[in-house]
N, C-alpha and C positions, 0 to 999 in steps of 0.2 A: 908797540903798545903791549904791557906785559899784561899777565891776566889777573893780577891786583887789581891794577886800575880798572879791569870790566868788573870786580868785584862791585868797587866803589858804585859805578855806574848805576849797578842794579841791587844795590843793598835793602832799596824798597820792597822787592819782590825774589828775596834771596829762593824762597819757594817756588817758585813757577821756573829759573833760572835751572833749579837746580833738578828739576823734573826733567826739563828739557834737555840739559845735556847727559842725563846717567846713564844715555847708553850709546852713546857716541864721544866720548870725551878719557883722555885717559885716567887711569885710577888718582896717579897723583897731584891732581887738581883739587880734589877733595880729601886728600889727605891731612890736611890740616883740621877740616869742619868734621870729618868723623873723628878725631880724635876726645871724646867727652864723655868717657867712661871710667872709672879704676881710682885710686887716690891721686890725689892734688899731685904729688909729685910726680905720680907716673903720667899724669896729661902733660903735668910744666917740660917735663923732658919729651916726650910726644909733641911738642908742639915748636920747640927747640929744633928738633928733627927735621920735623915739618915746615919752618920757617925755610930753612937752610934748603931741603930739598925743593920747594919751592920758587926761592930764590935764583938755582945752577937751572930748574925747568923753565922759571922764564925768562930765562937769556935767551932760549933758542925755540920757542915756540911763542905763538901768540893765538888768540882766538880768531883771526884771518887766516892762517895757516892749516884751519879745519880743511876736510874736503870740502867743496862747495853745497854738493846735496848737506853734508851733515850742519853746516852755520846757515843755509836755509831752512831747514826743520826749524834749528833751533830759533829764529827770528819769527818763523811761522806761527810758533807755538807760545809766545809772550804775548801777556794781554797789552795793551793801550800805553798803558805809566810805565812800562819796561822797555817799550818798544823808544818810547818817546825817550828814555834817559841815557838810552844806547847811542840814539842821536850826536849825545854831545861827549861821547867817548874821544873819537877823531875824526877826519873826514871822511876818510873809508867808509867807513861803520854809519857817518849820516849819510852820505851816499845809500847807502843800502837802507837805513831803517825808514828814512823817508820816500821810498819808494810807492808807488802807487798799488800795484799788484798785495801789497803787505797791508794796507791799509784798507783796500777793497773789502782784503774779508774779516776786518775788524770790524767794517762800519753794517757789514749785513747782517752781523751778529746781532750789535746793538741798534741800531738807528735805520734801518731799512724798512723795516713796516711804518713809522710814523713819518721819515722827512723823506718826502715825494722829490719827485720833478719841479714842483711850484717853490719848494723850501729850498732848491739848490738854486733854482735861478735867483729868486731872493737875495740869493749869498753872492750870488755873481756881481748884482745889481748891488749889492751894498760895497764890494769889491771895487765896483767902479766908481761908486762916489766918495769913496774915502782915498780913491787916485785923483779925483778931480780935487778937491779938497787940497791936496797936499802937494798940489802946485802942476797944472797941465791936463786934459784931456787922453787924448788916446796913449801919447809919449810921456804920460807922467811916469814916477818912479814910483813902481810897485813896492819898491821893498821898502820906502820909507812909509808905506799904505802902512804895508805888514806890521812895520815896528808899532807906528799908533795901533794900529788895533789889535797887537799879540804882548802888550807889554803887561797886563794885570791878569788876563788868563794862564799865560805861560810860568808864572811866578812859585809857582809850585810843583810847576815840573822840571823845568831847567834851572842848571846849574845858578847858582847866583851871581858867578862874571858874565854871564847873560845881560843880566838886567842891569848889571852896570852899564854896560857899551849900551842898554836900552835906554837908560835915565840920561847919558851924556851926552847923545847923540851920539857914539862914536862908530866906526867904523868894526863890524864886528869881524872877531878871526873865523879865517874859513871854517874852521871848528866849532863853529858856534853861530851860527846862522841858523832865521829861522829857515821852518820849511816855505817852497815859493807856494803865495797865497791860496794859487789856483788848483793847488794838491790835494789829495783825500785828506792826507793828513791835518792839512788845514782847517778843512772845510769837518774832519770827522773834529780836530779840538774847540771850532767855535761854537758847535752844538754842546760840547761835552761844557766848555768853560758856562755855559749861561749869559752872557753878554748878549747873546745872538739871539734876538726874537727870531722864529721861523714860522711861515701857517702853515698850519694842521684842522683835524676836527677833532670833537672833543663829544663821546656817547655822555649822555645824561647831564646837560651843562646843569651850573652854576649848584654843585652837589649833590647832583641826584634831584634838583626841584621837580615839586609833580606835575606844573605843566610842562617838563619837558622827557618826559620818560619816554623811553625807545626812541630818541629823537639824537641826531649828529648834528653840530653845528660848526662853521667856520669859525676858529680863532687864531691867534699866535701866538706862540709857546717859547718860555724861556727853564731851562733844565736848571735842578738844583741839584748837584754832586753830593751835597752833605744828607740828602729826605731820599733820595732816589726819587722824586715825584717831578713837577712841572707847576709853574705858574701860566696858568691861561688868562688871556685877555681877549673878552669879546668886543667888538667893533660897537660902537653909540647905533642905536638906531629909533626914531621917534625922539620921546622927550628922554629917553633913559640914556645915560651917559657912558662911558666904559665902565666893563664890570670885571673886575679882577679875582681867579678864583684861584687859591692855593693849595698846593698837596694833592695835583690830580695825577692819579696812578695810570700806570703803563697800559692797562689792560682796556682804560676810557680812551683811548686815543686811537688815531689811524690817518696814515696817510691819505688827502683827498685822491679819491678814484677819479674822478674828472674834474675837467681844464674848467667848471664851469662856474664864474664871482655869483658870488653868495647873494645880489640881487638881481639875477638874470635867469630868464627860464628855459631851464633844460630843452634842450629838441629830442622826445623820448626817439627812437629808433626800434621799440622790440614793440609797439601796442599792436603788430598787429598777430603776434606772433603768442600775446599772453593766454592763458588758461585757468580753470579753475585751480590749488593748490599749487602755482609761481610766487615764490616769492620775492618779494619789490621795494623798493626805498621809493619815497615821494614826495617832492617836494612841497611843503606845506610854509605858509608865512598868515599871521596874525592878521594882519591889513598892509597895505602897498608902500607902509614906512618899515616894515619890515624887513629884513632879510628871509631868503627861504632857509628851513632846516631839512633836512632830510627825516623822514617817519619811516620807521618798520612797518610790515606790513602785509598780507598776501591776497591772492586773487580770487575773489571768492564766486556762489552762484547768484544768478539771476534769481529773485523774487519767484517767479513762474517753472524754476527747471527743479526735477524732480531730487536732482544730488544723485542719481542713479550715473556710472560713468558710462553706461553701455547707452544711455537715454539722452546722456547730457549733450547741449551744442549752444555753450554758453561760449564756447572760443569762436562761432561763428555772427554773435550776437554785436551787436552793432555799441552797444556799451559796456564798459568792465568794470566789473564792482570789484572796490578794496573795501579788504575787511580788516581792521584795526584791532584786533581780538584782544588788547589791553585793556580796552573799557568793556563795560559791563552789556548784557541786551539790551536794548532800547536807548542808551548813549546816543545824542548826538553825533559824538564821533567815531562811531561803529564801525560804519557803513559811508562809502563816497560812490558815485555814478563818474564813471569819467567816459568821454566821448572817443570811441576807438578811431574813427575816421579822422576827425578833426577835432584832435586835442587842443587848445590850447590853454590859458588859464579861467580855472574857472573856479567860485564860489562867491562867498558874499561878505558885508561884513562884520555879522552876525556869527560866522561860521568858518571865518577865515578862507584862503584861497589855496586849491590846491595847484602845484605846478608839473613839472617834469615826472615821469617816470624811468625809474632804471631796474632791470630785471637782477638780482642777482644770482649768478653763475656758478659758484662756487660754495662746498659749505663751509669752508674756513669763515666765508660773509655769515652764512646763517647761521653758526653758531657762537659767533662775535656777537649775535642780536639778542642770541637765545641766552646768552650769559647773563646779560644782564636785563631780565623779564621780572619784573615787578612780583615783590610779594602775594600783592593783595588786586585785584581787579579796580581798573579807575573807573570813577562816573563819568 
């Protein structure tokens, strides 16, 4: 493989290419691309040169012929579309680019805070029924899965004799196979192409509306390449049917923290352990056709304790008040009593039901909430 042809490969991303290799690679590989200074004639003969010398260097060198550390770096250091186009250089080279280890820390880059544990099994389960689908159970063929479901996202990343052997069915050359389904690589392009609904939660659904502020809700997300943003889709609940929100930014999103469906009530584990100034998510839902959302929220004192911390034994107090400090004093929603002993749900439905509690641990959490804290105080 001469090293034109990885030109070719990575022409999308001649920049990132050529970062990566300028200090491992030798001068006259890029003898050609620096040559773009001086009069038209002295380039046209500079590049003359430069053809020619290029040509006797790659008889006898190729880009596999690096050391191994230095075409590691360089793979290391290509974003996503470079990595992917290197793919379909030779088999060599898909060998390597489709590698797991390579794509691990692409995907933590991008796609590790939002698609959890729930969004990969997802993927598994959507892997398994489009094997059953296309003829067979556990011994179906995988890679006829692949082809249905890599043929319209892959379309703008590989090469176009790709999509041919994709549209004929035909039998694709070793060089040109997708990656196997169950890869990072895979699993990192079907979030990337948008095809792939995955569930997520989504801070402040349906645009920021105010009754849902400081609030996270279950949905599932399909990624848009061209907005950088996400289409969310909330699940029907009561008489209201799905609700479809567009252009939600990266910064509303986060992967679910726990294993727990959005109509089941959490088994808190920390009530007995909470204190005045903890901060907490809580499960709250409208009435019992609802789903729960998750509320911001912290631990506040008892009616009776002075706020003194040398005084206070509001963590020995048999009930924990959450204080909702986005609405105003005297709000309804201010203020909740929840039973330290014997949680489980409670309210009305007047006032909706509160469920599970989860303490948060971290301030990466607290300051995901604190970001986005309403202008103005709610009633």
């Amino acid at each position: 493989m001469s090293l034109s042809w990885l030109w070719l490969a990575l022409l999308s991303s001649e920049e990132d290419l050529t970062l990566a290799l300028s200090t491992t690679v030798p001068e006259k590989m890029f003898l050609k691309r620096r040559c773009v200074d001086g009069s038209k004639q002295q380039v046209e003969s500079s590049v003359a040169v430069a053809e020619e010398e290029e040509r006797s260097f790659s008889e006898c060198i190729s880009v596999l012929d690096l050391p191994e550390l230095a075409l590691e770096g360089i793979l290391m250091r290509l974003p996503a579309t470079s990595l992917a186009h290197m793919a379909g250089v030779c088999q060599e080279l898909r060998k390597r680019c489709c590698s797991d280890h390579l794509w691990q820390h692409l995907f933590q880059q991008k796609w590790s805070r939002i698609a959890g544990p729930s969004a990969f099994r997802e993927w598994q389960q959507h892997l398994k029924s489009q094997a059953e689908e296309m003829g067979g159970a556990a011994t179906a063929d995988r890679s006829a899965a692949a082809r249905f479901f890599w043929g319209w996202p892959l379309s703008c990343l590989w090469p176009f004799s790709w999509l041919q052997h994709l549209q004929h069915g035909q039998q694709q050359p070793a060089t040109t196979r997708l990656p196997p389904p169950d890869s990072l690589m895979a699993w990192y392009w079907a979030l990337e192409s948008g095809t792939f609904w995955f569930p997520a939660q989504v801070y402040n659904r349906e645009n920021g509306h105010v009754g849902f502020m400081l609030s996270c809700y279950d949905a599932e997300l399909s990624y848009d390449r061209h907005s950088d943003s996400f289409r969310a889709r909330y699940p029907p609940h009561g008489l209201r049917s799905i609700v479809v929100e567009e252009g939600v930014q990266w910064e509303r999103l986060r992967a679910p923290p726990l294993d727990t469906p959005a109509h089941d009530l959490h088994q808190s584990d920390c009530l007995e352990e909470l204190q005045p100034g903890d901060h907490v998510e809580v499960q709250w839902r409208r009435n019992k056709d609802f789903p729960y959302g998750w509320w911001y929220g912290v631990v506040g004192h008892a009616e009776t304790c002075s706020h003194e911390s040398h005084h206070c034994s509001c963590h020995l107090h048999g009930m924990v008040w959450l204080e909702f400090n986005q609405y105003s004093v005297g709000s309804r929603w201010r203020r909740a009593a929840i039973d330290r002993k014997n949680h489980r749900e409670e309210g009305t439905e007047a006032e909706g039901f509160y469920g599970g509690i989860r303490k948060l641990s971290t301030k990466d959490e607290v300051s995901s909430w604190e970001r986005l804290w309403p202008s103005e105080t709610l009633e």
